[in-house]
N, C-alpha and C positions, 0 to 999 in steps of 0.2 A: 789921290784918286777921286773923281768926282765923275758921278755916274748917275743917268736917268735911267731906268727899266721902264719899261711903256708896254701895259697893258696886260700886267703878270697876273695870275689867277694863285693866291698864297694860298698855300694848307699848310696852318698852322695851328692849331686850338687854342694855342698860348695866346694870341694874337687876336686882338678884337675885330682883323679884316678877315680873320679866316674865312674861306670859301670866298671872298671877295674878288674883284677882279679891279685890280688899281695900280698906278703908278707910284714909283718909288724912285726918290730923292736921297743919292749917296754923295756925302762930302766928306772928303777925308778920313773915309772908312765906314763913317758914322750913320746912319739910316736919319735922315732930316725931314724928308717930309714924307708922308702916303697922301694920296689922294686919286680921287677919281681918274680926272685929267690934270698933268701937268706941263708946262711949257718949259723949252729945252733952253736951258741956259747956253748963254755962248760957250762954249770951246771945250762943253763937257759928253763924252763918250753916250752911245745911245747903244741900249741894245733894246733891240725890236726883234722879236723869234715866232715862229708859229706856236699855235697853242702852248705859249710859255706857261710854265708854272714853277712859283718858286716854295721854299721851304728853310726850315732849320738849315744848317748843314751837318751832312752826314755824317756817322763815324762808324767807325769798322773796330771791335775789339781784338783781331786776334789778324795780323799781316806779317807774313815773312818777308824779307829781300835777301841779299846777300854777303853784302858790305859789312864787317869785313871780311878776307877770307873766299867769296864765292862768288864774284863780282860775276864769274861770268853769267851765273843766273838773273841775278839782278842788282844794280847799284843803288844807293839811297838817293841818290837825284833822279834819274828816272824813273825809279821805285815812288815818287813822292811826285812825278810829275804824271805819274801813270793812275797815281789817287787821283789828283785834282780831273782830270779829263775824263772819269770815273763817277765823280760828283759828289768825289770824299771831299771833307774838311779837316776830319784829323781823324788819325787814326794808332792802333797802338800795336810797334810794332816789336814781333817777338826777337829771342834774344839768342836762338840759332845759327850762329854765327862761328867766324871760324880766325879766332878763337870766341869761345863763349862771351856771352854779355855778365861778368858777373862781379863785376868791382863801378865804385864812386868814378875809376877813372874811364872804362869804357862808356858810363852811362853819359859821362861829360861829352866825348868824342860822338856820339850818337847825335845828342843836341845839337851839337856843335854842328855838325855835317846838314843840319833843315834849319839854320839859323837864315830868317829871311823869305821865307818861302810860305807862298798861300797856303799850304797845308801844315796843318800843325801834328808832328808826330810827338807821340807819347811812348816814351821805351819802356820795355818790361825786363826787367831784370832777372837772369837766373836765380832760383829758389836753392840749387846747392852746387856746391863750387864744381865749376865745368861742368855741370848740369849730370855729374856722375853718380847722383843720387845717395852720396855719402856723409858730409859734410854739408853746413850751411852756408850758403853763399855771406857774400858782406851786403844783409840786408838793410839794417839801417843807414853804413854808409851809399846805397845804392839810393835810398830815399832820400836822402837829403841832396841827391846829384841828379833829380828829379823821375826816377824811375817811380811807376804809378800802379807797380803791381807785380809778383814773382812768380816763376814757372817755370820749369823745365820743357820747353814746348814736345810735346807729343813723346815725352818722357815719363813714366808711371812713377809716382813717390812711394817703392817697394816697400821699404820698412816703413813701419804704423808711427812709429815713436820719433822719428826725424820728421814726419807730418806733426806730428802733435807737439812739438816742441819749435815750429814753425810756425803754429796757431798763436801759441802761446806768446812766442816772440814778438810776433809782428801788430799784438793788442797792444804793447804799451808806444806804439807811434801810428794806429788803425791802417795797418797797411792789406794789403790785400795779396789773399794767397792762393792760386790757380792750381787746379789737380788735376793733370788729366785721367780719364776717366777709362782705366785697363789695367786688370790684374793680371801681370805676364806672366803668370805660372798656370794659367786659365788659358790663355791667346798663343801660350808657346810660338811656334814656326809659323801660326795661321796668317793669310794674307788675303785673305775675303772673308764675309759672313757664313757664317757656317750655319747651314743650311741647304735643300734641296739642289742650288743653283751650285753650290762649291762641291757637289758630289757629283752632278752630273760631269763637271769639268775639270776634276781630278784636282783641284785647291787644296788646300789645306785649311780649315776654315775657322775664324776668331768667333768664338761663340756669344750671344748674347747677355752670356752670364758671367763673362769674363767683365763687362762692361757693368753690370748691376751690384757684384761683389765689390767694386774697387768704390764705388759711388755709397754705397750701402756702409765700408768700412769710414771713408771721409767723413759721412751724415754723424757718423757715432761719435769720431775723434772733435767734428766741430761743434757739437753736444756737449763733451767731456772739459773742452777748454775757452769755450760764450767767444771763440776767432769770429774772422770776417774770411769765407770762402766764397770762390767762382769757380765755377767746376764747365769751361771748355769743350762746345762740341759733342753734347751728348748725342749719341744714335739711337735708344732703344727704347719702345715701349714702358719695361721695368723701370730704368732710369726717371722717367717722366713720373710716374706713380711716386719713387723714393723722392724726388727732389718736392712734389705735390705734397706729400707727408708732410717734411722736414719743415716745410715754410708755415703749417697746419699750426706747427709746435712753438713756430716764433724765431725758428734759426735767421741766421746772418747768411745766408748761402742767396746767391743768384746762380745762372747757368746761361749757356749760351747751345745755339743749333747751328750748323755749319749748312749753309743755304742748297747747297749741291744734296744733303742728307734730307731736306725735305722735296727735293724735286725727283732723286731716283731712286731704283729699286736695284737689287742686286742679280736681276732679270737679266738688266744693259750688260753684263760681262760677257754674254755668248762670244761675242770675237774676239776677247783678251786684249781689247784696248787696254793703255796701258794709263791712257789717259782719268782712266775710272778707277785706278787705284789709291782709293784715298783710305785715311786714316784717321777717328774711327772709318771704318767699312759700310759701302754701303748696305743695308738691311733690306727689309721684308715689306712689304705694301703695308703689314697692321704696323709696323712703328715709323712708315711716315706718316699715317694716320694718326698715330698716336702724338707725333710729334707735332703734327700740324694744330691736333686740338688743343697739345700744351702750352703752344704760343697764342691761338684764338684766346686761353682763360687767363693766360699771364703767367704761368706756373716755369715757362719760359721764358727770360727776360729779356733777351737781344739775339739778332741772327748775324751771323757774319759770314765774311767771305773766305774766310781760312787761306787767304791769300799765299801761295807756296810755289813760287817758280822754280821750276827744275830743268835744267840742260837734258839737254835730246838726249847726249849720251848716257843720262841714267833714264831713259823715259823708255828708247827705243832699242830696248831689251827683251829677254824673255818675261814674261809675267810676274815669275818669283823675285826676278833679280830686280825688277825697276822698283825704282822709289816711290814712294806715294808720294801724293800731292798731287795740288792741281792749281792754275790760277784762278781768280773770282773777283777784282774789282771790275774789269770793265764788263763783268756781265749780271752783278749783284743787283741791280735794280731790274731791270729787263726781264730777270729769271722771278724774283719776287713776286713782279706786276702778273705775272703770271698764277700764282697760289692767291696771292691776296689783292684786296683792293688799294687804290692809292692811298687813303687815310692811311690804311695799317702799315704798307708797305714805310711808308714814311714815318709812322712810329717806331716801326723795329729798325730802322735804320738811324733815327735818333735817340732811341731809349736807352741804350747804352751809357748815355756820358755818364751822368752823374757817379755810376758805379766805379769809373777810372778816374773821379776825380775835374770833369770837367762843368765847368758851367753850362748853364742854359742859355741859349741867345733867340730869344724870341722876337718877332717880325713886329716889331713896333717903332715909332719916334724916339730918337734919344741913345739907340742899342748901337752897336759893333755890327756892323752888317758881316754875319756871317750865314750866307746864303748857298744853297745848292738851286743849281738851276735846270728845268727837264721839260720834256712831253711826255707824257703819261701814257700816250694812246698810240705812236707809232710801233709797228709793228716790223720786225726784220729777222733775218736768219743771222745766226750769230755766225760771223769768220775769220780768216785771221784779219782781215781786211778792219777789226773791230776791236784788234788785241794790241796793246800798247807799249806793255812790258817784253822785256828783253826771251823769256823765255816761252816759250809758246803751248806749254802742256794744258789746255785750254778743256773741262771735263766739258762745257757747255757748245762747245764746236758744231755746229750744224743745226741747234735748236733754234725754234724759231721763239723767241722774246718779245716782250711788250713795253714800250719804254726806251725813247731817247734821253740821252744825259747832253745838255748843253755846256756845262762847262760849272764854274764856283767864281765866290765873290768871298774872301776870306783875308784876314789879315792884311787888308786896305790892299790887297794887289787881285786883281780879275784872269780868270783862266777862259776861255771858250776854245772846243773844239771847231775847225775850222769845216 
C-alpha cells in the first residue's frame, strides 16, 4: 500500500507536526515521509479531502456484534467494516455472545474471523463461565489466546468473593478485570433511572445508588487484593466521586463513560422510544454534569460507544420488554464533537489503548501508519442514511452532530467512505 495524503492538518501531541498542516508519505504501511509539500509519486493512491484532518487511530473499549449465535444483529465482518467507516482502528469487542466467549478456543475463533482486516479487534473474554456469575471462566487460558481483558458484559459480579478471587487471579499474569457497575438486589425489575422522569411514566426505576453500592463494594475488594480493574460505563454523579477517591489512594482502577450517557438525560423518554433504553440508564442533568467534569479532570479515562446492535424485534416492543442497547460507532465522533473540542475529542477516543494492552502509534517518520481520518467542523443530522451496521437501534437518530469521518489507514490496507 503506498499512499500520499496531501494536505492533512494532524492532531497529534505525540507528534512534533501537531497542529501542523502537511503531507504525508505511506509506503508499505509505514509513514516515510511528512512534509510541507510533497510530489506524488507515480502509480501511488492520492487522497485529497476537504478540511482533512488526521490523527492516532481510534479505539473504542467496550463493542458488541453478534457472531456467534446472533448474526442477525450483527456479524464480525460488517461489525469490523462498520468500525473502519466509523474511523475505528481497533476496537475491543465484548464477549456476549451466543454461546458465551469464554474458553482459549472461542477467543482463537474470534481472531481468527478479523484475520486481515484494517481493523484490529481485541476480544474480551468472559470473567465466569457463560457469563453466569458462578464459577470462573478459563481465564488464563483465554489470555494466552489473546483475550485483553474479562467481563461479563452488562452482567453484575453478585457475589463479593468470586470478584475478589478474580482480582487476585488475574495479578499473577496482569490481566485486567471489568465490573459492571449495578447491584441488582438495588435495581431489581427497574428499567430507567429512577427518579422524577420514571414516576411520571409509570417505570420502574434503577436508582442511583444501585450503581454507587456495586462501584463502592469493587473500590474495597481492589483495595483488599493491589488487582488491576476497569469498571465499564459508569452513569452517576457518586460513581465519579468513588472512582476520584480511589485513584486519590493510588488504586489500579480506570473506568470508562458510554458517550450516549454524557449527551442525554432521562428527560428524552417522554415517548417511550425504545431506542433510549440503555444500560446503565440514562440519568439526571447533575450526573451528566458530573460526568462531563470527570472526563475534563481525567478521573474518567476513556469514552466509548457501548456499541449494541439489536434487531427490531427485540427493540420494537413495549418499553419493559425491549432490550436495551443502542448502536454508537458511526455516531461516536459526531456526538463527542459536540461536548468537547477536537483535541479532547480525539484524546478520549485514543486514550484507551494502552489500558487493553495496545501500543501508541504516533504520527511521525518511521511508524506503522495507523491513522483515523475526519472533518471536525461538518455539521449534519444523523439518519439512517448514516448507519452502517446491520441493526439500526440508533439512540442518536435525528441529532444534529459535528464531525465527518472519512474513513482509516490501518494495518497497511486503506478504508474511505465513498
Amino acid at each position: 500500500m503506498n499512499i500520499l495524503i496531501k494536505s492533512a492538518t494532524i492532531i497529534d501531541p505525540k507528534s512534533e507536526f501537531h497542529n501542523s498542516t502537511q503531507d504525508i508519505l505511506i509506503e508499505n504501511g509505514t509513514i516515510s515521509k511528512i512534509a510541507n509539500q510533497l510530489d506524488i509519486p507515480k502509480g501511488y493512491q492520492v487522497i485529497t479531502l476537504d478540511d482533512l484532518h488526521v490523527s492516532q487511530g481510534w479505539f473504542d473499549s467496550s463493542v458488541s456484534f453478534g457472531e456467534p449465535g446472533f448474526e442477525e444483529r450483527e456479524t464480525i465482518e460488517n461489525g469490523l467494516a462498520t468500525a473502519a467507516k466509523s474511523g475505528f482502528t481497533s476496537i475491543a469487542v465484548n464477549p456476549n455472545t451466543h454461546p458465551v466467549i469464554d474458553s482459549n478456543a472461542d477467543i482463537t475463533f474470534i481472531k481468527a474471523k478479523s484475520n486481515n482486516h484494517p481493523v484490529t479487534l481485541l476480544p474480551i473474554g468472559a470473567l465466569s463461565a457463560g457469563s453466569k456469575g458462578e464459577d470462573l471462566a478459563e481465564l488464563y487460558d483465554m489470555s494466552t489466546a489473546g483475550a485483553v481483558a474479562f467481563y461479563d458484559y452488562k452482567s453484575a459480579i453478585s457475589n463479593p468473593n468470586l470478584m475478589k478471587i478474580a482480582l487476585q487471579y488475574t495479578g499473577s499474569f496482569d490481566g485486567l478485570v471489568c465490573s459492571f457497575p449495578q447491584e441488582n438486589r438495588i435495581s431489581g425489575h427497574g428499567v430507567v433511572n429512577e427518579h422524577i422522569t420514571s414516576t411520571k411514566l409509570g417505570l420502574k426505576g434503577i436508582p442511583a445508588l444501585a450503581e454507587a453500592l456495586q462501584v463502592a463494594r469493587d473500590l474495597f475488594l481492589l483495595e483488599y487484593t493491589d488487582g488491576k480493574l476497569h469498571i465499564p460505563t459508569i452513569s452517576t454523579a457518586k460513581s465519579v466521586e468513588l472512582i476520584r477517591s480511589a485513584k486519590k489512594k493510588g488504586l489500579n482502577v480506570t473506568c470508562s463513560v458510554a458517550i450516549h450517557n454524557l449527551y442525554f438525560t432521562d428527560s428524552t423518554l417522554t415517548e417511550f422510544n425504545t431506542n433510549f433504553k440503555v444500560l446503565p440508564p440514562l440519568r439526571t442533568q447533575a450526573d451528566v454534569e458530573a460526568l462531563i467534569k470527570g472526563v475534563k479532570d481525567g478521573t474518567i479515562d476513556m469514552v466509548t460507544s457501548d456499541h449494541t446492535p439489536i434487531d427490531i424485534e427485540q427493540k420494537k416492543v413495549e418499553f419493559d420488554h425491549a432490550q436495551y442497547g443502542s448502536i454508537g460507532l458511526e455516531s461516536a465522533f459526531g456526538a463527542l464533537q459536540t461536548i468537547f473540542t477536537t483535541k479532547k475529542t480525539i484524546e478520549l477516543l485514543t486514550k484507551g489503548k494502552a489500558r487493553f494492552g495496545l501500543e501508541a502509534s504516533p504520527i511521525q517518520i518511521g511508524q506503522k501508519a495507523n491513522l483515523s481520518l475526519f472533518n471536525p467542523n461538518e455539521k449534519y443530522r444523523f439518519n439512517k442514511t448514516n448507519i452502517f451496521s446491520r441493526s439500526k437501534n440508533a439512540i442518536f437518530e435525528n441529532e444534529t452532530l459535528k464531525g465527518k469521518v472519512y474513513g482509516i489507514i490501518s494495518n497497511n490496507k486503506v478504508v474511505l467512505n465513498s
